[in-house]
C-alpha positions in Angstrom: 38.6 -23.2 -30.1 35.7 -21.7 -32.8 33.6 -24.6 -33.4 32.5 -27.7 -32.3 34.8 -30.6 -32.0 33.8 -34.5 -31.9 36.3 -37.2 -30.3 35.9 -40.7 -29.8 37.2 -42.5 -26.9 37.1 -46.4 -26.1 36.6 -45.6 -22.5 33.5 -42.8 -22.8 32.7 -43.1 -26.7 32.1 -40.0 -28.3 33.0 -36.8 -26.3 31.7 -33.6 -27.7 33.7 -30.4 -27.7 31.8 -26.9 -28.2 33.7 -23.4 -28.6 32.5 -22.5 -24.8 34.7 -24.7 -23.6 31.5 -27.2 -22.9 32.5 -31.1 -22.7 29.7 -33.7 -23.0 29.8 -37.6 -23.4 26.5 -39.3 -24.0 24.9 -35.9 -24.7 25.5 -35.4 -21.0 27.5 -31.8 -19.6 30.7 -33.3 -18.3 32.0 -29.1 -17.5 30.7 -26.0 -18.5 30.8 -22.4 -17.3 28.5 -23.0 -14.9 30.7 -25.7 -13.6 33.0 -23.5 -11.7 30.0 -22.0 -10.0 29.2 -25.3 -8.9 32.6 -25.8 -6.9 32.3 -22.6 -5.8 29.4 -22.9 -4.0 31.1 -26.6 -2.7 34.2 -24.4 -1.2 31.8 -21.8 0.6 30.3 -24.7 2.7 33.4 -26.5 4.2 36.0 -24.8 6.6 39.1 -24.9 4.8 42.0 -22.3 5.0 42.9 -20.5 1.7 46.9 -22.1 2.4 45.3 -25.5 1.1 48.7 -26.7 -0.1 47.3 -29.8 -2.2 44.3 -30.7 -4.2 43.2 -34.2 -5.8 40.6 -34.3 -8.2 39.0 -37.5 -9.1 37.6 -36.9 -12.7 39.3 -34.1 -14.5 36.8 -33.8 -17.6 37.3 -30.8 -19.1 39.1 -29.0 -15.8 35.8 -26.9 -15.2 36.9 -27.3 -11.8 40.3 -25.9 -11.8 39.3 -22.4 -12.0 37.6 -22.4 -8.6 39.9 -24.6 -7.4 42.8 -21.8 -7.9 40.2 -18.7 -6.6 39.7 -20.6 -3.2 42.9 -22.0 -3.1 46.0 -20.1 -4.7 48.2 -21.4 -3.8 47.5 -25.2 -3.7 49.2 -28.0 -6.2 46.6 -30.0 -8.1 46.6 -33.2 -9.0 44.1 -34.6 -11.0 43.1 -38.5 -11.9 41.1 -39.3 -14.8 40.4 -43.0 -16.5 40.0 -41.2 -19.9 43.3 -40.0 -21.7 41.5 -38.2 -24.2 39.7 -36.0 -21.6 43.0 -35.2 -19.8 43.8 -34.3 -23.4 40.9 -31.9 -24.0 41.4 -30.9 -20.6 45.0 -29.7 -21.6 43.5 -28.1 -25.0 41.4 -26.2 -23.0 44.2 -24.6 -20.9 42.3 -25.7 -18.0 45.4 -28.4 -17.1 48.2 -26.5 -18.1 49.9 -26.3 -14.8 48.2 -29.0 -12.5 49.4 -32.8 -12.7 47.1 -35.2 -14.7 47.3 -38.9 -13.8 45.9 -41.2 -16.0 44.2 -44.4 -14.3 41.4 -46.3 -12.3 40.4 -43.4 -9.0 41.2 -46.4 -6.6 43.9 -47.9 -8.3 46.0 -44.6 -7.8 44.4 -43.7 -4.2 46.2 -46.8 -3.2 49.3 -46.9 -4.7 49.8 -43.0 -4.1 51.6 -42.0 -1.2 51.2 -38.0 -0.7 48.0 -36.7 1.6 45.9 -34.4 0.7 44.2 -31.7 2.1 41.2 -31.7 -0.5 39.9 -34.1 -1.9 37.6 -33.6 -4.8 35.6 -36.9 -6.1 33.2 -35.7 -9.7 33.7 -39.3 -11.3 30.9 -40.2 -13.3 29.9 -42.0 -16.2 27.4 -40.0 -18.3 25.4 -39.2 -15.6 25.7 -41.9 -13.1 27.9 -41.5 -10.4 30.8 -44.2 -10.4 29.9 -47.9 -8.6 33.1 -46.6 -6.6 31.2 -44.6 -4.6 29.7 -47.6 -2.9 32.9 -49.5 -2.2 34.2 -49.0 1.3 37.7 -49.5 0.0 37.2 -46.5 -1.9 36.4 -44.2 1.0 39.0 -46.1 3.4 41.7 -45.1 0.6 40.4 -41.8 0.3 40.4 -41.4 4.2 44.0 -42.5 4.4 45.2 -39.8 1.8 43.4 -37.3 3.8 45.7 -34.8 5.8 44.5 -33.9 9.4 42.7 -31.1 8.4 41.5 -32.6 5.3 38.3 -32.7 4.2 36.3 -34.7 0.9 33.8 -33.7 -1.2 31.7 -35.7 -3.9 29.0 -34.8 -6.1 26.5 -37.6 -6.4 24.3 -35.1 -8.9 20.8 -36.1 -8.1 21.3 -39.8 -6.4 21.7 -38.9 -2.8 21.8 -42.8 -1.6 25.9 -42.3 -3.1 26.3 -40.6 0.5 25.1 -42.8 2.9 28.7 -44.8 2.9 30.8 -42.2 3.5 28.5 -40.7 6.1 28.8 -44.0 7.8 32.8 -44.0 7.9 34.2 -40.2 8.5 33.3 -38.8 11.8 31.4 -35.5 10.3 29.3 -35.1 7.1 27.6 -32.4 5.3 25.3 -32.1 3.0 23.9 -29.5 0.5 22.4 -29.3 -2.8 23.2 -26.8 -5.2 21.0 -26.6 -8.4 20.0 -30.1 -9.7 23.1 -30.9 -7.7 23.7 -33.0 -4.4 27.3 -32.9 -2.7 28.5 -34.4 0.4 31.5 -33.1 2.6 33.5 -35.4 5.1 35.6 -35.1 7.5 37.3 -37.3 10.4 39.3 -34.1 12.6 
């Protein structure tokens, strides 16, 4: 891909495409290449095993993710959940999603009608720049808890709005927190 690309989409309007592989909706960086430097940094501060055998991704975007997804974790299977066909469409264009699952649907709506656990669990859902009101419903987190494998372990970037973590600090049994550039992210935890 040469040149930027413009799609519309009724879910995030228009979503703008650049050559870099760049995805932004609202003028807002959805991924980028820095984006994978931002998960790797996430993966250096929990204690996870490299035989992670399964990923879930809340908000696929572009797949900026994937790629340090698949350094820390070779060997996992990744499933990813985006509202927004037509990211999980430039997400595939990209060749960031050519080998991972890609469900489309509402975050909660597949957490609780899913059935596999999951040893990581990735939540980047957002809208623009505002982190998704699902952050602040405890049937989120309960769902996300009960899709956790023993050793599993969540985390969420919240970007700058740090009050996002206070729920799920209140219902897993450890937390962590970190920032990482303009970034905050939360890690939790119930083994």
């Amino acid at each position: 891909m040469n040149k930027r690309r413009i799609r519309w989409s009724p879910k995030n309007g228009f979503i703008y495409v650049n050559g870099d592989g760049e995805v932004l909706v609202g003028g807002f960086k959805q991924t980028s290449a820095h984006y994978a430097q931002l998960w790797d940094d996430a993966f250096t501060h929990i204690d996870l095993p490299r035989d992670c055998e399964s990923v879930l991704m809340l908000g696929l975007a572009g797949g900026g993710a994937i790629p340090a997804i698949r350094a820390a974790y070779p060997h996992a299977r990744i499933t990813a959940v985006d509202h927004d066909e037509a990211m999980a469409n430039i997400a595939q264009e990209l060749g960031a999603a050519a080998d991972i699952e890609v469900i489309i649907g509402d975050a909660l709506a597949v957490l609780e009608s899913e059935s596999r656990d999951f040893d990581l669990i990735l939540v980047d859902i957002f809208y623009m720049l505002t982190p998704s009101p699902l952050l602040n419903k405890e049937e989120f987190w309960g769902a996300i808890g009960r899709r956790l494998t023993n050793r599993g372990k969540v985390i969420v970037n919240v970007a700058g709005y740090p009050e996002y973590l206070w729920l799920p600090e209140s219902m897993f049994a450890h937390a962590l927190n970190w920032r990482y550039d303009t970034n905050i992210f939360g890690a939790f935890w119930n083994h």
